[in-house]
C-alpha positions in Angstrom: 19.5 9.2 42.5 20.8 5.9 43.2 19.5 2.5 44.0 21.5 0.3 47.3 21.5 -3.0 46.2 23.6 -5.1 48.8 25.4 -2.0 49.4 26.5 -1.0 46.0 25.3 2.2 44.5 24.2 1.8 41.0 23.1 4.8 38.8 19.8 4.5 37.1 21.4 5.3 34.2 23.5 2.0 34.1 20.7 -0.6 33.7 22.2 -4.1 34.4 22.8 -6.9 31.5 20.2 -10.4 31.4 21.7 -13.6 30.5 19.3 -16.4 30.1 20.9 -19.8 29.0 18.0 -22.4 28.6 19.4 -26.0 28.3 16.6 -28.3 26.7 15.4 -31.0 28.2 18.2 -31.0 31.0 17.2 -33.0 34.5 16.8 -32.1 37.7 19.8 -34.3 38.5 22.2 -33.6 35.6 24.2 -31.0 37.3 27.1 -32.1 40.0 26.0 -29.3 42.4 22.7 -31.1 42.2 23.7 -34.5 43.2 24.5 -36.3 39.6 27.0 -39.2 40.5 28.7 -39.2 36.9 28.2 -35.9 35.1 30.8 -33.0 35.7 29.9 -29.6 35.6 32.6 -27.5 37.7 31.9 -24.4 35.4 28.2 -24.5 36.2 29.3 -25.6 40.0 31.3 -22.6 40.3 28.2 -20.4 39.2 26.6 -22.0 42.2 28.9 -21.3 44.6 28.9 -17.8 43.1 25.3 -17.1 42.9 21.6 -18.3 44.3 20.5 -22.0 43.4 16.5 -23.0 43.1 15.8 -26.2 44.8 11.9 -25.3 44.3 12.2 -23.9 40.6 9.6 -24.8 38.0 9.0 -24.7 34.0 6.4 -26.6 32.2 6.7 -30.0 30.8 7.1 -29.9 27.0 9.7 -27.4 24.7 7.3 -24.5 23.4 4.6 -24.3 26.3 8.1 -23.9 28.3 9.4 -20.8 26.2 6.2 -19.3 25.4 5.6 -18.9 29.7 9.5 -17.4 29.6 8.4 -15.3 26.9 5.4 -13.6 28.4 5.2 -14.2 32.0 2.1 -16.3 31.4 1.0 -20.1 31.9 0.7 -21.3 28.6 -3.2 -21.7 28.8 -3.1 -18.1 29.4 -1.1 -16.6 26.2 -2.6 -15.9 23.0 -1.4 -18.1 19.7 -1.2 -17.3 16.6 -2.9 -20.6 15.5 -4.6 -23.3 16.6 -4.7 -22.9 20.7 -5.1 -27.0 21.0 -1.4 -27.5 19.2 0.7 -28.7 21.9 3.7 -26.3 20.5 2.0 -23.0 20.9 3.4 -20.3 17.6 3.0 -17.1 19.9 0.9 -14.5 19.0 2.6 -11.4 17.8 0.4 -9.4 19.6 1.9 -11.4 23.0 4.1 -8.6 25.0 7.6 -10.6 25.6 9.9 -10.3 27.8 12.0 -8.4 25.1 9.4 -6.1 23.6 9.5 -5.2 27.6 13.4 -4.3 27.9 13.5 -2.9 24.3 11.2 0.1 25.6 13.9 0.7 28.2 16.5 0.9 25.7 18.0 -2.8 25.7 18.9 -4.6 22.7 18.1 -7.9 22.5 19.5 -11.4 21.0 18.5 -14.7 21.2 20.9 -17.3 20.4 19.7 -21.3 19.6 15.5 -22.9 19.6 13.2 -20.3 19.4 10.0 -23.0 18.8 7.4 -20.5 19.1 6.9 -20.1 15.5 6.1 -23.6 14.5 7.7 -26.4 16.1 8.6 -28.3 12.8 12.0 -26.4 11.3 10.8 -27.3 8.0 7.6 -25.1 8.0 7.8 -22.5 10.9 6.6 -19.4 9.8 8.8 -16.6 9.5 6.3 -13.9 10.7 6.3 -15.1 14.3 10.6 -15.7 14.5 12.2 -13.6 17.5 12.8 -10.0 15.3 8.8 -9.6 15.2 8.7 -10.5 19.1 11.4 -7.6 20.5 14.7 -9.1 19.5 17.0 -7.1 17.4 19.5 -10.2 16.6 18.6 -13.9 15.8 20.6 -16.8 14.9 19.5 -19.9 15.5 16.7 -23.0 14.8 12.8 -22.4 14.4 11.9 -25.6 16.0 13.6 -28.6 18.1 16.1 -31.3 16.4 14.1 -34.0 16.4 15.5 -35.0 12.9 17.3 -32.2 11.4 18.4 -28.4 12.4 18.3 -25.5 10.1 20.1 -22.2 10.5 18.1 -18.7 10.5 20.0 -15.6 11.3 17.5 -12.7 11.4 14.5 -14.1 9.0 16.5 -15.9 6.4 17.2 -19.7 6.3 21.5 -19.8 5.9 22.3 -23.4 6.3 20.0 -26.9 6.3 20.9 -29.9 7.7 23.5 -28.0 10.2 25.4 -30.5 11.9 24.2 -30.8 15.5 27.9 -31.5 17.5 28.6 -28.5 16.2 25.1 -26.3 17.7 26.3 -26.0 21.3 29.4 -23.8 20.5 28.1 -22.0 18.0 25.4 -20.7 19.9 28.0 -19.8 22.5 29.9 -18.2 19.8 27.4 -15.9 18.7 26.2 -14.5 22.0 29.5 -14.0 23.1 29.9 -11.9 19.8 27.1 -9.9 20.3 27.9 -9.4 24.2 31.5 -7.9 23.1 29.6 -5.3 19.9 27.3 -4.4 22.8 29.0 -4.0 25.9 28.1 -0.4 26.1 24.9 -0.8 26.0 22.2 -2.6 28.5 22.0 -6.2 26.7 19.6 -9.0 27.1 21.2 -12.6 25.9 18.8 -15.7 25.7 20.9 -18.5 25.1 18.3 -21.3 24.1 20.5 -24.4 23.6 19.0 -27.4 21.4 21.0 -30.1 23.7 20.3 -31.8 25.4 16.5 -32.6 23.7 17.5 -36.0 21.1 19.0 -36.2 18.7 21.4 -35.8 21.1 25.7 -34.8 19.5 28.5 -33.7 21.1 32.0 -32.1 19.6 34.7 -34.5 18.8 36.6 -32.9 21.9 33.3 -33.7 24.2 32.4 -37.2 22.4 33.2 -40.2 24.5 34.6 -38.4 28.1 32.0 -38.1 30.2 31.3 -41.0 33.0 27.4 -40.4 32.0 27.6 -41.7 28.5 26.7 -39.4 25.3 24.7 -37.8 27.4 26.7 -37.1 30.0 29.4 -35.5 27.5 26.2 -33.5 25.6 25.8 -31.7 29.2 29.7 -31.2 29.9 30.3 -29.5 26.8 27.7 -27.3 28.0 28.9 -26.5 31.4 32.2 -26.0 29.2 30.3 -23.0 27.6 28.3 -22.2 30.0 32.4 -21.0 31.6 33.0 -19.6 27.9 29.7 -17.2 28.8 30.8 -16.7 32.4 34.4 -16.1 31.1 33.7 -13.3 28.8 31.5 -11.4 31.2 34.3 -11.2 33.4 36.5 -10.0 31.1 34.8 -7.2 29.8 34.1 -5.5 32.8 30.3 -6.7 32.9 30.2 -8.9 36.0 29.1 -6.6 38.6 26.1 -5.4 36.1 25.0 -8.8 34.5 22.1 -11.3 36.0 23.4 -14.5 34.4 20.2 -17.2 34.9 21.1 -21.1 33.6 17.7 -23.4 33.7 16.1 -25.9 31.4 13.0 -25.7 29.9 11.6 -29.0 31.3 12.6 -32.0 32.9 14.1 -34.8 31.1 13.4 -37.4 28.8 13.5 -40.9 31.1 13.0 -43.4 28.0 15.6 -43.1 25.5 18.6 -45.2 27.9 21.4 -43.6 27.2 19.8 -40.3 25.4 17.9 -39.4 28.6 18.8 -37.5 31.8 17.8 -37.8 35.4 15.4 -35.9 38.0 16.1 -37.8 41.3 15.1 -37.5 43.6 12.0 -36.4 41.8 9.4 -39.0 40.5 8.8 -39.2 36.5 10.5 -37.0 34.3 9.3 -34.5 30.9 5.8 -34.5 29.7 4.0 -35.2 33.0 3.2 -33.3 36.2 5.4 -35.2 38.4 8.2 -33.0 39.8 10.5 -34.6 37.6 8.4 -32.7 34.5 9.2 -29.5 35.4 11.2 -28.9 38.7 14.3 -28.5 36.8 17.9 -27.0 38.2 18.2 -23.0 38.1 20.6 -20.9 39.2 21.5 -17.3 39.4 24.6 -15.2 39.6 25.2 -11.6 40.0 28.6 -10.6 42.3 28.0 -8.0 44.4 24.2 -8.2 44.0 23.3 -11.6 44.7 24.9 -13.5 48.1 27.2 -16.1 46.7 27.1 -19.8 47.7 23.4 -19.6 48.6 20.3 -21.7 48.4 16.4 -21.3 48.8 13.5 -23.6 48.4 11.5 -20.6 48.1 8.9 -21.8 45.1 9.9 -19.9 41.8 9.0 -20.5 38.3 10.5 -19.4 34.9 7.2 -16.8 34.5 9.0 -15.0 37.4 11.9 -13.7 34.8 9.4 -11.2 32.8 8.5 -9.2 35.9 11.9 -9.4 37.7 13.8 -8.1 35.4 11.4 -5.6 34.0 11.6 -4.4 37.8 15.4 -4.6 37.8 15.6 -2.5 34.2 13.1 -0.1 35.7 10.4 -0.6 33.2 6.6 -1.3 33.1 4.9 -4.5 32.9 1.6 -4.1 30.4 -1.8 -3.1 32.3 -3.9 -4.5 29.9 -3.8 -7.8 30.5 -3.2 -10.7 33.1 -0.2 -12.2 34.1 1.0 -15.2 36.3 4.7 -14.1 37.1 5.8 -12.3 40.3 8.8 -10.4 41.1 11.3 -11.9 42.8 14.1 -9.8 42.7 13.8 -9.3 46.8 14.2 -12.6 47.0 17.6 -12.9 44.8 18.6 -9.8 46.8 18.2 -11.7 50.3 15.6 -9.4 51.7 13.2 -12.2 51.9 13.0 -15.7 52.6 9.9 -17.6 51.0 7.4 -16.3 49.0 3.5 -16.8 49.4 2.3 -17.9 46.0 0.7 -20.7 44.4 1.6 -23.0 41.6 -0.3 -24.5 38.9 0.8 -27.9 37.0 -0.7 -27.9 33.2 0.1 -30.7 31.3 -0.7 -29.5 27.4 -4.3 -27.8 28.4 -5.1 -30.0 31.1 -4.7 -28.7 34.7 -3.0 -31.7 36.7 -2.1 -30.7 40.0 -1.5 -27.4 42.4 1.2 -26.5 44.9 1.3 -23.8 48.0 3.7 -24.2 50.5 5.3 -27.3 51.2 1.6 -29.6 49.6 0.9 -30.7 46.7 -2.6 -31.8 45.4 -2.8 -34.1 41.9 -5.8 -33.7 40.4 -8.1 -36.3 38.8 -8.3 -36.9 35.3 -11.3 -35.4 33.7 -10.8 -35.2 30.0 -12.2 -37.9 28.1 -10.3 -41.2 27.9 -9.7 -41.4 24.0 -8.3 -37.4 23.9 -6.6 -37.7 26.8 -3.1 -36.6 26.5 -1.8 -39.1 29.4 -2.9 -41.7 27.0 -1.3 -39.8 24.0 1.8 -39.2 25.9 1.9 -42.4 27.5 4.6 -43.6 25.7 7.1 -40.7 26.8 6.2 -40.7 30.7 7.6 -43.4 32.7 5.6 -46.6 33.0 4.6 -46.3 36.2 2.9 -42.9 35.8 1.5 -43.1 32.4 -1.5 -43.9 33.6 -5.2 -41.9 34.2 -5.4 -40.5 38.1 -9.2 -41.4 39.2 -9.1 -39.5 42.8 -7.4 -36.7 44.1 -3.9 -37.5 45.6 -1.6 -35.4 48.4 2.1 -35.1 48.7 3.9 -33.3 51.2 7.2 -32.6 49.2 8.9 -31.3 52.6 8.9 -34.9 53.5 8.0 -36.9 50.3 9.9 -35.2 47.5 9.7 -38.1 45.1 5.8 -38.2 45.6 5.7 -41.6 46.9 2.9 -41.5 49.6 -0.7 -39.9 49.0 -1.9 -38.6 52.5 -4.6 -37.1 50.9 -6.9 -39.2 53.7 -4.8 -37.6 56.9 -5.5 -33.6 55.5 -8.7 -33.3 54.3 -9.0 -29.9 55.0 -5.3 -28.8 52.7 -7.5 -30.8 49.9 -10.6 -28.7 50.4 -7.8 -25.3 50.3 -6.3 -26.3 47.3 -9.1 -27.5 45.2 -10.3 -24.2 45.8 -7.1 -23.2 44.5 -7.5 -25.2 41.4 -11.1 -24.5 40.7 -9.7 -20.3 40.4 -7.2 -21.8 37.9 -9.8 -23.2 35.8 -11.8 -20.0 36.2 -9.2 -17.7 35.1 -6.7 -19.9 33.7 -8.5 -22.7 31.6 -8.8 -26.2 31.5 -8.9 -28.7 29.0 -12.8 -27.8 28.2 -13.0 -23.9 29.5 -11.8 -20.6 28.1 -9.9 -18.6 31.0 -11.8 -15.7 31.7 -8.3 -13.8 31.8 -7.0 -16.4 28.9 -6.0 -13.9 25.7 -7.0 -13.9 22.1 -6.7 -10.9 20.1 -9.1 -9.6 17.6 -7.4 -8.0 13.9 -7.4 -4.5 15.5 -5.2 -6.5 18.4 -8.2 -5.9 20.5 -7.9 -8.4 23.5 -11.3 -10.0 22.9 -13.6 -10.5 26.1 -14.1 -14.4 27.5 -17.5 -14.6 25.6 -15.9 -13.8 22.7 -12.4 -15.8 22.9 -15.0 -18.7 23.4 -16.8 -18.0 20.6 -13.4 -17.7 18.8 -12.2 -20.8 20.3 -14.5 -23.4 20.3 -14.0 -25.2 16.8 -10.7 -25.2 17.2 -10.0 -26.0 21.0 -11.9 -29.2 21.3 -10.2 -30.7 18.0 -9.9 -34.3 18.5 -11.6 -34.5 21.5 -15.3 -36.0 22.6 -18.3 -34.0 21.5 -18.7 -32.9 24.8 -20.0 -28.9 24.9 -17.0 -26.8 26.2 -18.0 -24.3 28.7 -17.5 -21.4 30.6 -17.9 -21.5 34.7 -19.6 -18.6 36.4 
């Protein structure tokens, strides 16, 4: 029996391909088709015109919280970790169900190609146990952590070259995925493409190095659009382009400090490592000829948690029933047989819940973590001036009119702040918060047990409040 999708019949039996490429630390801005002045990107502007772009598309604000909710389908409060559930860089917990684990079941092999950071964030001491082959991938080759100093080479579990040189990362990624596409091109794949540019230290190619209009940074990102064709390229070629979902996003907005090593989120306010849009409202597109309309947009509110359960729905597989997830499937949308979609959003910044978003409002919440844990003041150095600063009092945007969150009207709508407080007191609930256990938040016991909330308390209380006040942690009724 066959499925219509945009009136092509497709045979169950021929699942379609999932490319993710993840750029790191890429703005909102830092694409031409999203309005940079000085970066060009026609490879990554002809995906656009070819495929669906996100105007209203959201990560989270740091590297490893951002892959960990790709991963799972989960806010990062949510998923379990294998450690300490306070470190900022969560090492997932192998008992976590990935995205991969999910399309392995339906007979997909998997590869990830680039930063992992899910296994310990410092390349130096990441712990093999927790690298991509023990989370659903069959293929790995790539870095444990970001390149913050240096990059070192794993392919599968073994360490094959240290000190790698970095202007050379961005096509060798590219080379490897496009290796594994053409071994597997019988098969249903699933490519994640994790690039390490362009999060500093930022390199580019000697045939990038010195072209771009935007500075090193500028030619960091158009050697990527460059490969970003190679990927798009090869598809093509071998026959694949009718049956592949190609998705390019980042995993957080951009760094706005480091001059001519930082990107650019306008019209957005503030940029990586805060709750402003410019932290994670970042650029996503997504092509697929003959399935998706070309040339289209939608402000429709998405998030990368939405990839776990879309493409488990497009592969025909199962999400797992035993625990909670944040994602929705949004393949009608990417299909055109919707519009919008009725959902909320939830802004954490590290374990702090900062803001909320449902429809076109936006509510920032107050500070309530103690002032000498607080990680605005811990982060304060890496957030724009002007916002690295505590929030006393609830604030209101409507990003409709006010995308770069300039005018708090908070005042004028007293009833949308009632509505989404309500909102963010559920998230709290069932989420967490900086001093509460989710109720639906996940630790596993040793027989990989999901442990109740009284017991993931119990289990979490001398570790989650680390550095923090003595204040009691708690659990709301």
């Amino acid at each position: 029996m066959g499925v219509l999708i945009m009136g092509l019949e497709a045979e169950e039996s021929k699942k379609p391909n999932f490319i993710i490429i993840f750029t790191d630390d890429q703005g909102y801005q830092d694409i031409g088709s999203y309005g940079s002045p000085d970066i060009k990107t026609p490879r990554i502007d002809r995906m656009a015109e070819e495929g669906l772009s996100f105007t209203s598309f959201y990560a989270q604000t740091v590297c490893g919280p951002s892959r960990g909710a790709l991963m799972t389908g989960s806010y990062p409060l949510r998923f379990a970790r294998q450690a300490d559930p306070n470190s900022v860089h969560p090492e997932l917990h192998t008992d976590e169900v990935t995205l991969a684990e999910v399309l392995k079941k339906q007979g997909y092999i998997n590869g990830v190609f680039g930063k992992w950071d899910l296994a310990g964030h410092n390349p130096a001491s990441f712990k093999r146990e927790l690298l991509p082959q023990y989370q659903g991938f069959d293929y790995y080759f790539g870095t444990s952590g970001s390149n913050d100093s240096t990059v070192n080479l794993i392919r599968g579990t073994k360490t094959i070259e240290v000190k790698a040189k970095m202007s050379t990362l961005t096509k060798r990624y590219t080379d490897e995925a496009l290796s594994f596409i053409e071994k597997n091109k019988e098969k249903p794949f699933f490519v994640y493409l994790a690039h390490t540019m362009p999060h500093t230290r930022l390199a580019a190619s000697a045939d990038f190095r010195g072209r771009s209009k935007g500075g090193l940074y500028g030619d960091v990102i158009e050697e990527l659009d460059f490969n970003v064709g190679r990927v798009l390229d090869r598809v093509k070629e071998l026959g694949l382009d009718e049956n592949t979902y190609i998705v390019f996003t980042s995993d957080n907005g951009p760094w706005l400090i480091r001059k001519d090593h930082g990107g650019h989120a306008k019209p957005l306010r503030s940029g990586k490592t805060s709750c402003w849009e410019g932290g994670l409202r970042v650029p996503c597109i997504i092509r697929a000829p003959g399935r998706i309309k070309p040339n289209t947009k939608t402000d429709a509110l998405a998030a990368t948690i939405d990839l776990m359960p879309t493409f488990t729905q497009l592969a025909g597989g199962s999400l797992p029933d035993d625990r909670v997830l944040d994602g929705v499937d949004i393949s009608s949308l990417l299909h055109g047989e919707v519009n919008s979609l009725e959902r909320p959003y939830y802004y954490y910044q590290h374990d702090c819940l900062r803001a909320v978003r449902s429809g076109k409002w936006k509510l920032m919440l107050a500070h309530t973590e103690p002032v000498e844990a607080s990680i605005a003041v811990k982060w304060g150095s890496h957030i724009a001036k002007a916002d690295a600063k505590r929030i006393t009092k609830v604030q209101l945007y409507d990003l409709d009119s006010d995308i770069g969150e300039e005018n708090d009207v908070a005042v004028d709508h007293p009833k949308i702040v009632t509505e989404l407080m309500k909102l963010a007191q559920w998230a709290q609930q069932d989420i967490g918060d900086h001093d509460q256990f989710g109720v639906n938040a996940r630790r596993f016991d040793s027989s990989r047990r999901i442990l109740s909330n009284e017991e993931g308390y119990a289990n979490t209380i001398n570790t989650r409040g680390k550095g923090k006040s003595k204040k009691t942690l708690r659990i709301k009724k």
